[in-house]
C-alpha positions as CSV (number, residue, x, y, z in Angstrom):
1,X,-13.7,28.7,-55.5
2,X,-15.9,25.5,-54.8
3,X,-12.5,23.7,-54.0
4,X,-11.7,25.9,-51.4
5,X,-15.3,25.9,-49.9
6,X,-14.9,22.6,-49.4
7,X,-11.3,22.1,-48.0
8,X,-12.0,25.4,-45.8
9,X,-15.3,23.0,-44.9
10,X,-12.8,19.7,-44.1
11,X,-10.7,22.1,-41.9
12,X,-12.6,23.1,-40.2
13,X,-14.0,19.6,-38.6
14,X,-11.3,19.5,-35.3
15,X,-12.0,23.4,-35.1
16,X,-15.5,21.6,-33.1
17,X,-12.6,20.6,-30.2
18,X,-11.7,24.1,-29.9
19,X,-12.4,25.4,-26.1
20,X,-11.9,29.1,-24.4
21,X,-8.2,30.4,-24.0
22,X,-6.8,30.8,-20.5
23,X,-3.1,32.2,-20.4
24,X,-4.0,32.1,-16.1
25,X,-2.0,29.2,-15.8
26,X,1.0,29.2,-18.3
27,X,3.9,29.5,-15.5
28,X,2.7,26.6,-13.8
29,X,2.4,24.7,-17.2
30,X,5.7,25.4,-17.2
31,X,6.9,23.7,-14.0
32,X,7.5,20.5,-13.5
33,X,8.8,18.2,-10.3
34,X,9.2,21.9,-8.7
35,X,11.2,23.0,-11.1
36,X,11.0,26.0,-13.5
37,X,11.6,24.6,-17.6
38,X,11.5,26.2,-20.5
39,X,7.8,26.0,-22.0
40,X,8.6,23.5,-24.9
41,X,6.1,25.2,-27.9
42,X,6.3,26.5,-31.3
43,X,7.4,30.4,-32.2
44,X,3.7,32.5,-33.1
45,X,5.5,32.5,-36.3
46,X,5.7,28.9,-36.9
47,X,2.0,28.3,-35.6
48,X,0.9,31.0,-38.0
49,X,3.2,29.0,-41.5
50,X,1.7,25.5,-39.9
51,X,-1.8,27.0,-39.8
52,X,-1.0,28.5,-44.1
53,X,1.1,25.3,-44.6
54,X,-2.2,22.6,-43.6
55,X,-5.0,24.8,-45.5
56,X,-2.9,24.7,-48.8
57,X,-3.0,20.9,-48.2
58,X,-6.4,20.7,-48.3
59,X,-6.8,22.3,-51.4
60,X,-4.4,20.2,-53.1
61,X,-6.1,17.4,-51.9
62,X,-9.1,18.9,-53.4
63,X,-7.5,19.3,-56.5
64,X,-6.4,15.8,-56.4
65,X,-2.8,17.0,-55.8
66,X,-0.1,14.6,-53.9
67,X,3.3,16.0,-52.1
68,X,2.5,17.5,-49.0
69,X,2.6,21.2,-47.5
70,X,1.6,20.3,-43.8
71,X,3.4,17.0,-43.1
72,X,4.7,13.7,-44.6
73,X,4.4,13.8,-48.6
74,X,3.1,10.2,-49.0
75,X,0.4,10.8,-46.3
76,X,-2.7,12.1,-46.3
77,X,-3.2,14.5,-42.9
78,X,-6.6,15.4,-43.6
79,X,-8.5,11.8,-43.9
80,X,-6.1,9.6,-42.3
81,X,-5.2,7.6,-45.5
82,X,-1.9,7.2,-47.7
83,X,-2.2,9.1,-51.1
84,X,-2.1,6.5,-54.3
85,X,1.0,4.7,-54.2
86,X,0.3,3.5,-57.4
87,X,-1.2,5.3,-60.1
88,X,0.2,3.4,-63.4
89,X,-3.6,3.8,-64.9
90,X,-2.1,7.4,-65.5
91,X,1.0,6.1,-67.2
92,X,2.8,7.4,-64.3
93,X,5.5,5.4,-61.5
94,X,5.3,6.9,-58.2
95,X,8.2,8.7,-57.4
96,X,9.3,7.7,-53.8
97,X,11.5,10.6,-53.5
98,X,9.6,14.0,-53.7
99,X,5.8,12.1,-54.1
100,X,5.0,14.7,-56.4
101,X,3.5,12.3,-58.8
102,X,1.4,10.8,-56.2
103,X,-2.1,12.0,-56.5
104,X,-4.5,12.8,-53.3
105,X,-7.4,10.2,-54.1
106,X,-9.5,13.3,-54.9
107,X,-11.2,15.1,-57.6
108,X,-8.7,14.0,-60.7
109,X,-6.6,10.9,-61.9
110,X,-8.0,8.4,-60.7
111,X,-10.3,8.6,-57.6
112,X,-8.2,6.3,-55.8
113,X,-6.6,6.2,-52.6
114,X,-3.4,4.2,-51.4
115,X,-6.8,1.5,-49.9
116,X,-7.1,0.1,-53.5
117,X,-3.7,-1.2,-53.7
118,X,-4.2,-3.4,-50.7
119,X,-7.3,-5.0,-51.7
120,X,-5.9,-8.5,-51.2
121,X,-5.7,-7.8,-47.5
122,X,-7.9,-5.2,-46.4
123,X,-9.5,-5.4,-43.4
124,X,-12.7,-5.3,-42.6
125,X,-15.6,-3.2,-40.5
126,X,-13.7,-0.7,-37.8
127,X,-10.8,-1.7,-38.4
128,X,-10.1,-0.1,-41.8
129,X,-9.2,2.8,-40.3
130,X,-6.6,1.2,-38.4
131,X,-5.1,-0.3,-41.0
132,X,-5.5,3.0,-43.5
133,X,-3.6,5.3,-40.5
134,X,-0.8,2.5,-39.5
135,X,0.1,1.8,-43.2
136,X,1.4,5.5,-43.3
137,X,2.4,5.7,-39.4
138,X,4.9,4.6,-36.8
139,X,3.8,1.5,-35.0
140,X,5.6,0.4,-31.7
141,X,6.1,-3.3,-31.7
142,X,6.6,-2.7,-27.7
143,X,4.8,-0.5,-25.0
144,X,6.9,1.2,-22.2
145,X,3.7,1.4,-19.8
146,X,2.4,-2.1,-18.8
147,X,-0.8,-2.5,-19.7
148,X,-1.5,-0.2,-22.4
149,X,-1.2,-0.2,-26.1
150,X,0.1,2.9,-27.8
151,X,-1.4,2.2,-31.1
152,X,-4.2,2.1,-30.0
153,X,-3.5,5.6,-28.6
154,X,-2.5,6.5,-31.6
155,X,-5.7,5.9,-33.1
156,X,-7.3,8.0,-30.6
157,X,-4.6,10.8,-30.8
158,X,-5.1,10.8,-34.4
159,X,-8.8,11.6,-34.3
160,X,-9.2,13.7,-31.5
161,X,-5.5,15.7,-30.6
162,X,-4.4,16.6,-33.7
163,X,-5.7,19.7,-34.3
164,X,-3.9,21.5,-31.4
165,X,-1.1,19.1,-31.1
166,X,-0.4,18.1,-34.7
167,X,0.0,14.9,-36.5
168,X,4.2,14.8,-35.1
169,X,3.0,16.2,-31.7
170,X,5.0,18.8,-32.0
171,X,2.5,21.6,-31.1
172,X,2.0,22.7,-34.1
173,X,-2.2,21.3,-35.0
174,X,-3.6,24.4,-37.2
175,X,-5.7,25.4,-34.2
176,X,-2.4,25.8,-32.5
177,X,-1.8,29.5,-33.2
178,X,-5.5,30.3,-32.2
179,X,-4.5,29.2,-28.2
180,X,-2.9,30.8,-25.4
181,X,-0.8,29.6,-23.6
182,X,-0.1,27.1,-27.0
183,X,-0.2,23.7,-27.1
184,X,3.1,21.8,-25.9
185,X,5.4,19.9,-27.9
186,X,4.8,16.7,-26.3
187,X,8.2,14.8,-28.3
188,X,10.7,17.0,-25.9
189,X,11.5,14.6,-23.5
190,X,14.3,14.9,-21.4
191,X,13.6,18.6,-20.9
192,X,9.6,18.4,-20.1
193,X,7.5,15.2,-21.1
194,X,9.9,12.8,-19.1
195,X,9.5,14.9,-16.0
196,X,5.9,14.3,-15.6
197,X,4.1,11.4,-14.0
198,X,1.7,9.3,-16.1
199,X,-0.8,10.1,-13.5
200,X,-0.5,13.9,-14.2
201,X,-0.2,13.3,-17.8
202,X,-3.8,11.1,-17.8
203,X,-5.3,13.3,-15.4
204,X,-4.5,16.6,-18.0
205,X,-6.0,14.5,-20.8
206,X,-9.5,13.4,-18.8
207,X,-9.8,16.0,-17.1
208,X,-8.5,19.1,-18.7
209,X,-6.1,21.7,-18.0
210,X,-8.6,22.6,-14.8
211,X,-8.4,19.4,-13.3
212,X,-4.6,20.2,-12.0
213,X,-5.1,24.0,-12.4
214,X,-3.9,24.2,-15.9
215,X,-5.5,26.7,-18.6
216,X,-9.1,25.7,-19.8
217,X,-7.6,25.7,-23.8
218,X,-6.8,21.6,-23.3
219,X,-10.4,20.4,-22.9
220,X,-11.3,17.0,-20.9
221,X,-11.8,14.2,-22.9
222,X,-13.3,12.1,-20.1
223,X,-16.7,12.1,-21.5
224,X,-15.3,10.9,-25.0
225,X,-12.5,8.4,-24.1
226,X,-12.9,5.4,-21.6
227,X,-10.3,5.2,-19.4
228,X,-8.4,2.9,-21.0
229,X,-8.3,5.1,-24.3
230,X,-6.6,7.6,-22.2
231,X,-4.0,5.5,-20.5
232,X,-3.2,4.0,-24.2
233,X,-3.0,7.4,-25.4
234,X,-0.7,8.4,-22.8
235,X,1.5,5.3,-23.7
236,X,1.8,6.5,-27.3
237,X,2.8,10.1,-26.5
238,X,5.7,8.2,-24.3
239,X,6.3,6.5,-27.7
240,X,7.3,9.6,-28.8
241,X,9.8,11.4,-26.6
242,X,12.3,13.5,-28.5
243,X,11.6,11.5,-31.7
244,X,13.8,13.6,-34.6
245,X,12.5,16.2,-36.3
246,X,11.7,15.3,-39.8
247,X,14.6,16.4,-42.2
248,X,11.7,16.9,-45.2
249,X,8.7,16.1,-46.1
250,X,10.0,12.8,-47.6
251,X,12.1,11.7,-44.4
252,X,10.1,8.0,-44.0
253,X,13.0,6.8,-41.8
254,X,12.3,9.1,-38.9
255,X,9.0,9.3,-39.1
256,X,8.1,5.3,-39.3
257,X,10.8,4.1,-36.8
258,X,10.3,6.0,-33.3
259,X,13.6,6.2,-31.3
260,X,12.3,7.2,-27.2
261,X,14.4,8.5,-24.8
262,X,11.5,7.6,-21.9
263,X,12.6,5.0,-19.5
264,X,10.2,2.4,-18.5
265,X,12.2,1.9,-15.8
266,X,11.9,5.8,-14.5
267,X,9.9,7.7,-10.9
268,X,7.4,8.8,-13.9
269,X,6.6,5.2,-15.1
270,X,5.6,4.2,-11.6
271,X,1.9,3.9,-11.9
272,X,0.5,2.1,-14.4
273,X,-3.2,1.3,-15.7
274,X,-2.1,-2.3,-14.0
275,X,-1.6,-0.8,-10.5
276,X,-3.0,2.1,-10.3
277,X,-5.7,1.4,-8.4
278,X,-3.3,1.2,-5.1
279,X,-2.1,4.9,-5.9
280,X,-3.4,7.4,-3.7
281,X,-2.9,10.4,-6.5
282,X,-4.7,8.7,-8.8
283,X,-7.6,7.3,-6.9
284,X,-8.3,10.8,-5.6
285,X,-7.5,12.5,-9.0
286,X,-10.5,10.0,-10.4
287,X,-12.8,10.6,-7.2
288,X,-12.5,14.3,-8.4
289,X,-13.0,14.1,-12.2
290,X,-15.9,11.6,-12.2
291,X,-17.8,13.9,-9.6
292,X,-17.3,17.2,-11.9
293,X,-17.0,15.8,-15.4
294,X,-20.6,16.7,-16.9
295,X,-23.2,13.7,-17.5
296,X,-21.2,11.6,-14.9
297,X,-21.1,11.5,-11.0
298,X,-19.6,9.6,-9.2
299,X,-19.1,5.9,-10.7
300,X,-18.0,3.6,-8.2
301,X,-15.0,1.8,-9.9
302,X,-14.5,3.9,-12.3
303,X,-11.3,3.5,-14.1
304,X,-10.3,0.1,-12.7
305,X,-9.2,-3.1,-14.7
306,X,-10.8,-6.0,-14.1
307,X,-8.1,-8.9,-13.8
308,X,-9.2,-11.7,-16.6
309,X,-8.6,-8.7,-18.5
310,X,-4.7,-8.1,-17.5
311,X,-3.6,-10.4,-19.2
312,X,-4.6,-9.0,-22.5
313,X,-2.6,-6.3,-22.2
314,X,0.7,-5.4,-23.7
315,X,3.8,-5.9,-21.5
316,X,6.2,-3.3,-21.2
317,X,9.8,-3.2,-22.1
């Protein structure tokens, strides 16, 4: 009983992010370029085995259980670090196939995490969380919007979006099932996440669903994220378009090596955090979030990238 306390307790930490359901806007949610598409989200019954499938993860972890319920078997969706990958002080090899013999880090065995097998080259300060999240996560060795970094995004995505969006962004977080209209699945591509602008998409994620007349249930992250957070996250959802679905809980192949069908090269790619201060959308889509995003006003500048700093960017494909 004390287990569960505390993994119901764990759980319940990107509940905070949870805002007020709106289903006012769902047909426009679904439109995009014009166009009527098909709202690309999990069934109610998914959401509702997603939502059974993540608690029961968190009590194995408690238990000090490896495998996976929720996600990836070798990965640990609940702290953001790998579950041992080498627990020989139980007598035990790690089984690289089903992971059942992997324990969580927690409670029994041997307190230890995937972190103590990379001693040798740990990192140090912030950027052991980095290194924790992108040991057991796909890492794009390019971007396909100048200027931004999508694993950095993915840092970002990781602590704040998962909850609604899930760790695969498929729409299935364990909030998901609370929500209505429900959170997208933002890997369809071709279909849905390729059709909109990276202005719309960055305007959504600082300003909410109400900044283009959207539902209320995606929250503004403006006052969380600096701009360029935002514009890195949006480069790592891109990183994602129509990515396979995982075959099991074990498939490492599709999940480490991300296959995009985005074009760099597309109408949707046209502004980026390196030009977008000559967009008229944008500049008035900022104007408009920086006066009504709470704490803030009006910030002259807001959003723009100074140019000694260009070059430190990534560049795209």
């Amino acid at each position: 009983m004390k287990g569960k306390a505390i993994a119901i307790a764990v759980l319940m930490v990107p509940a905070i992010f949870l805002c007020a359901s709106s289903g006012l806007a769902a047909e426009k949610r679904c439109t995009v370029g014009g166009k009527k598409v098909v709202c690309p989200t999990q069934t109610k019954k998914a959401l509702e085995k997603a939502v059974d499938n993540y608690e029961q993860e968190g009590l194995d972890m408690v238990e000090g259980k490896g495998g996976a319920t929720y996600g990836l078997a070798p990965f640990d969706y609940l702290t953001g670090v790998g579950k041992a990958s080498d627990i020989s002080e139980r007598g035990t090899k790690t089984n690289t196939k089903t992971f059942k013999e992997t324990e969580s880090g927690y409670s029994k065995g041997t307190g230890k995490t995937e972190v103590w097998n990379r001693k040798k080259q740990a990192a140090g300060g912030s950027a052991d969380y980095n290194q924790w999240t992108n040991n057991w996560s796909p890492q794009p060795k390019k971007t396909l919007i100048a200027g931004t970094n999508p694993n950095e995004g993915k840092q970002w995505y990781y602590v704040y979006c998962v909850g609604c969006h899930g760790w695969t962004l498929r729409g299935d977080g364990p909030n998901a099932a609370y929500l209505d209209p429900s959170p997208r699945d933002l890997t369809v591509g071709k279909k849905y996440m390729n059709m909109k602008s990276n202005v719309e998409i960055f305007t959504i994620i600082k300003g909410g669903g109400v900044a283009v007349d959207l539902a209320d249930s995606m929250p503004a992250w403006g006052n969380l994220l600096q701009d360029q957070d935002i514009w890195n996250v949006v480069s790592w959802i891109r990183s994602n378009a129509d990515t396979p679905k995982l075959k099991s809980s074990t498939d490492l192949d599709n999940y480490m090596n991300l296959k995009s069908s985005f074009n760099p090269k597309s109408k949707a790619n046209a502004v980026t955090p390196l030009n977008a201060d000559n967009d008229d959308d944008y500049a008035d889509a900022q104007e408009m979030m920086e006066a009504t995003l709470a704490g803030r006003g009006i910030i002259e500048g807001a959003g723009k990238i100074k140019d000694s700093e260009k070059s430190q960017r990534y560049d795209a494909l």
